[in-house]
N, C-alpha and C positions, 0 to 999 in steps of 0.2 A: 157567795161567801156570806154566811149567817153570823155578823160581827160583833151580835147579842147573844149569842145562845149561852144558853143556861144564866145568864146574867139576867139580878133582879134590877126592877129599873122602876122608880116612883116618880106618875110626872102630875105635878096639878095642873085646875082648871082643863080636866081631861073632858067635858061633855060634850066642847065644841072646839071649833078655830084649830088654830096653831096645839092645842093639846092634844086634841081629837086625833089632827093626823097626822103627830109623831106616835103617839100611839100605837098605830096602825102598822109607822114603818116600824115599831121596833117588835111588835107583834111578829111580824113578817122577818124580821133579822134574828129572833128565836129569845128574846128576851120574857121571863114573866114577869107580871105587871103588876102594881101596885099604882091603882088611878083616884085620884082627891080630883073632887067639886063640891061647891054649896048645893048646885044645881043637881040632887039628886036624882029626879025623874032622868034628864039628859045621862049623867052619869051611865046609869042602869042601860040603856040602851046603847052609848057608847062600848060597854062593857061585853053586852049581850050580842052584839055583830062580832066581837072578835072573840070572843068564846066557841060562835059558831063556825066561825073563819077557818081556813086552812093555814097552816103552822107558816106557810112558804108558799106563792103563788108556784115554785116549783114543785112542790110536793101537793098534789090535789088530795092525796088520798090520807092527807095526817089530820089528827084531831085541831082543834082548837087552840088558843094561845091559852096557859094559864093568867088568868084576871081574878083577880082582888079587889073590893073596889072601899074607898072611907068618905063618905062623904060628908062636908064640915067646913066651916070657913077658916082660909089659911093663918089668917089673922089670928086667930087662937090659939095659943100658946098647946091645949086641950088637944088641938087638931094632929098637928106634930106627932105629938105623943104618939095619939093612936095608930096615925099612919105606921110610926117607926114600928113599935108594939107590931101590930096588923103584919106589916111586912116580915119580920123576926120570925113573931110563929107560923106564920105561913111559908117562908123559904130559906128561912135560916140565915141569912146574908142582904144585904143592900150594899149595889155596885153603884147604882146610877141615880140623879136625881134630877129628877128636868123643873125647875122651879117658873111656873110658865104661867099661873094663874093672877090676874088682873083686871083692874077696870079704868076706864078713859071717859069717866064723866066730862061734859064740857061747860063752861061759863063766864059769864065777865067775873072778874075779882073782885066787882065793885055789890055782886050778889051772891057771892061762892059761899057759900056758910062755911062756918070753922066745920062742924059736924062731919061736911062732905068733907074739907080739904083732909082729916083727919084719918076718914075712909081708906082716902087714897093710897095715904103714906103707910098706911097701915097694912092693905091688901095687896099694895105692891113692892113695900121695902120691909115691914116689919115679917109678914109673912116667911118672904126668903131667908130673912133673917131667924126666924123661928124651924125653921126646916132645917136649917143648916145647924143652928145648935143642937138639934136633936142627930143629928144622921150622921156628924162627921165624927163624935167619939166612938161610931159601930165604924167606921171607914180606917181612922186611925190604928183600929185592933188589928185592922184586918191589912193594913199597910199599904191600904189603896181604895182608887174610888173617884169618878167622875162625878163634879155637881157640874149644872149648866143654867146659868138665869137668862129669864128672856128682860130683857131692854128693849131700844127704840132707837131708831135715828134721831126720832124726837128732843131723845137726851140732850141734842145739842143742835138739833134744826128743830124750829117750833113757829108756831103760828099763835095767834089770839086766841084766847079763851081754853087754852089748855096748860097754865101754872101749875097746877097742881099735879098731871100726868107727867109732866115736861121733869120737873124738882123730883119727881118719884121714880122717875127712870137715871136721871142723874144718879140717883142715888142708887137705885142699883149697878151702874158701874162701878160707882164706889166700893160698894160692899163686895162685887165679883173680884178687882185688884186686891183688896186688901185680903181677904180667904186665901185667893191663890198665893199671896208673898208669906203669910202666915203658914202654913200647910206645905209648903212645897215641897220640904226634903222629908217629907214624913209621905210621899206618895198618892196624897189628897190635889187632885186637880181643879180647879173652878173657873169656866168659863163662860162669856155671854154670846148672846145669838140678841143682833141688832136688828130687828124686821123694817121695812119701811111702809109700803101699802100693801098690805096683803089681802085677798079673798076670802074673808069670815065674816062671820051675820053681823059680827059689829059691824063693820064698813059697810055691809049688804044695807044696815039697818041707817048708815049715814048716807046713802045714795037713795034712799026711802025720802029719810028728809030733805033731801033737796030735790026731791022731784020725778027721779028715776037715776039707772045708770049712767044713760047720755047724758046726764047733769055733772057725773064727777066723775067721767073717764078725760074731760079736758082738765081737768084739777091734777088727777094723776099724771098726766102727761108733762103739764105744766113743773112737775115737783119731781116724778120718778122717771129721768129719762131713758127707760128700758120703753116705757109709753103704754106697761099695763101695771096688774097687780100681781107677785107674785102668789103662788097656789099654795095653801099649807103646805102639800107633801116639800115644795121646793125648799122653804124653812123646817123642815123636819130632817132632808138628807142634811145638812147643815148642823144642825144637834146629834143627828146618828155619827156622823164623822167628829165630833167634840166629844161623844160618851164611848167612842170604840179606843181599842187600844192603837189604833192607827195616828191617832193624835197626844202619844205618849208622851211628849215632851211639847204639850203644846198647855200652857195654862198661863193664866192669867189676860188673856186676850179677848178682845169684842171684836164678832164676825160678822158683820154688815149681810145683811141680805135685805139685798132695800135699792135695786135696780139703777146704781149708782147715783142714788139722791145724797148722799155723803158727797158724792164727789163734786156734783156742780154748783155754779155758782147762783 
């Protein structure tokens, strides 16, 4: 069942990680795309494998996924715009919005500069926030419409030296509840997707720093008692069931995918 097809679906921070490859599946569930990164080069090649792709691993012989791509920091009020714009004349409609692009600087607070913290709150709360004001008066017209933000377990399991990630994912659960209570009987849904350890260059690149992977798979183990990381697509079937109509009366809700590190103690 192709649970995207003909649905427009805008997701940032598409060049890698958790954007990369929801991408992919919804590439695959017949959705066109409309993909935001700063990281242009990444972008373009994100873009460029699914352009060439087949529509449906069941269908070998179909063309490519239609792809759009804007590349621009979310943070920008500028960036929004374009995307919404971008997406309009290119498909005429915006069904879906995966608001997934972020960053996870780390530090003590006793050195964090305002600058970064500012960053932070900017590219992962004001961001979502500037997407949503642009997309949800074309969703309202149209009497429907899936957003989905990505969050953290972290929102509320945290470690040292991540204040400012930890406050910034809080606050996107904030702004996910309050859209969806706002929006509801107008057909506008807004949901979050809570990751825990997942398998992206970030992590790849924090397993660098301590050493290797055998340095932070007892970390994981330690925190995620599933005892690995899970795999973008696994956080991606997870936003494709939030942006289909299968979850038609599901909004305002955070969906842990995060190997029961919520749960323990």
């Amino acid at each position: 069942m192709r649970r995207l097809q003909d649905k427009v679906a805008i997701v940032t921070g598409a060049a890698s990680g958790i954007g990369q490859g929801t991408a992919e599946l919804f590439a695959e569930e017949g959705a066109r795309l409309v993909l935001v990164d700063r990281d242009a080069a990444g972008l373009e090649t994100t873009a460029g494998r699914l352009r060439a792709a087949p529509h449906s691993p069941s269908a070998p012989g179909a063309g490519g996924a239609p792809v759009i791509t804007v590349a621009g920091d979310v943070s920008q009020a500028a960036t929004s715009e374009r995307v919404v714009q971008s997406a309009l004349a290119a498909y005429g409609q915006i069904d879906v919005v995966f608001n997934n692009a972020g960053i996870m600087p780390y530090g003590d607070l006793s050195g964090f500069s305002e600058a970064l913290w500012d960053e932070v709150q900017a590219v992962n709360v004001k961001g979502m926030f500037l997407m949503c004001k642009a997309v949800i008066p074309h969703m309202l017209a149209r009497g429907r419409g899936s957003i989905i933000n990505t969050s953290s377990v972290m929102a509320t399991l945290t470690e040292p030296g991540y204040e400012a990630y930890t406050t910034s994912k809080a606050g996107v659960q904030g702004l996910t509840r309050a859209l969806a209570v706002s929006y509801a009987e107008q057909g506008v849904r807004v949901n979050a997707v809570c990751p825990g350890w997942v398998d992206t260059p970030l992590n790849r690149k924090v397993a660098e720093d301590l050493g290797g992977l055998d340095k932070l798979y007892p970390i994981i183990k330690r925190q995620q008692p599933q005892g690995r990381m899970a795999s973008t697509r696994e956080v991606a079937y997870a936003v494709l069931f939030l942006a289909s109509d299968e979850a038609s009366a599901v909004t305002g809700s955070l969906l842990y995918v995060d190997g029961a590190s919520s749960a323990a103690i």
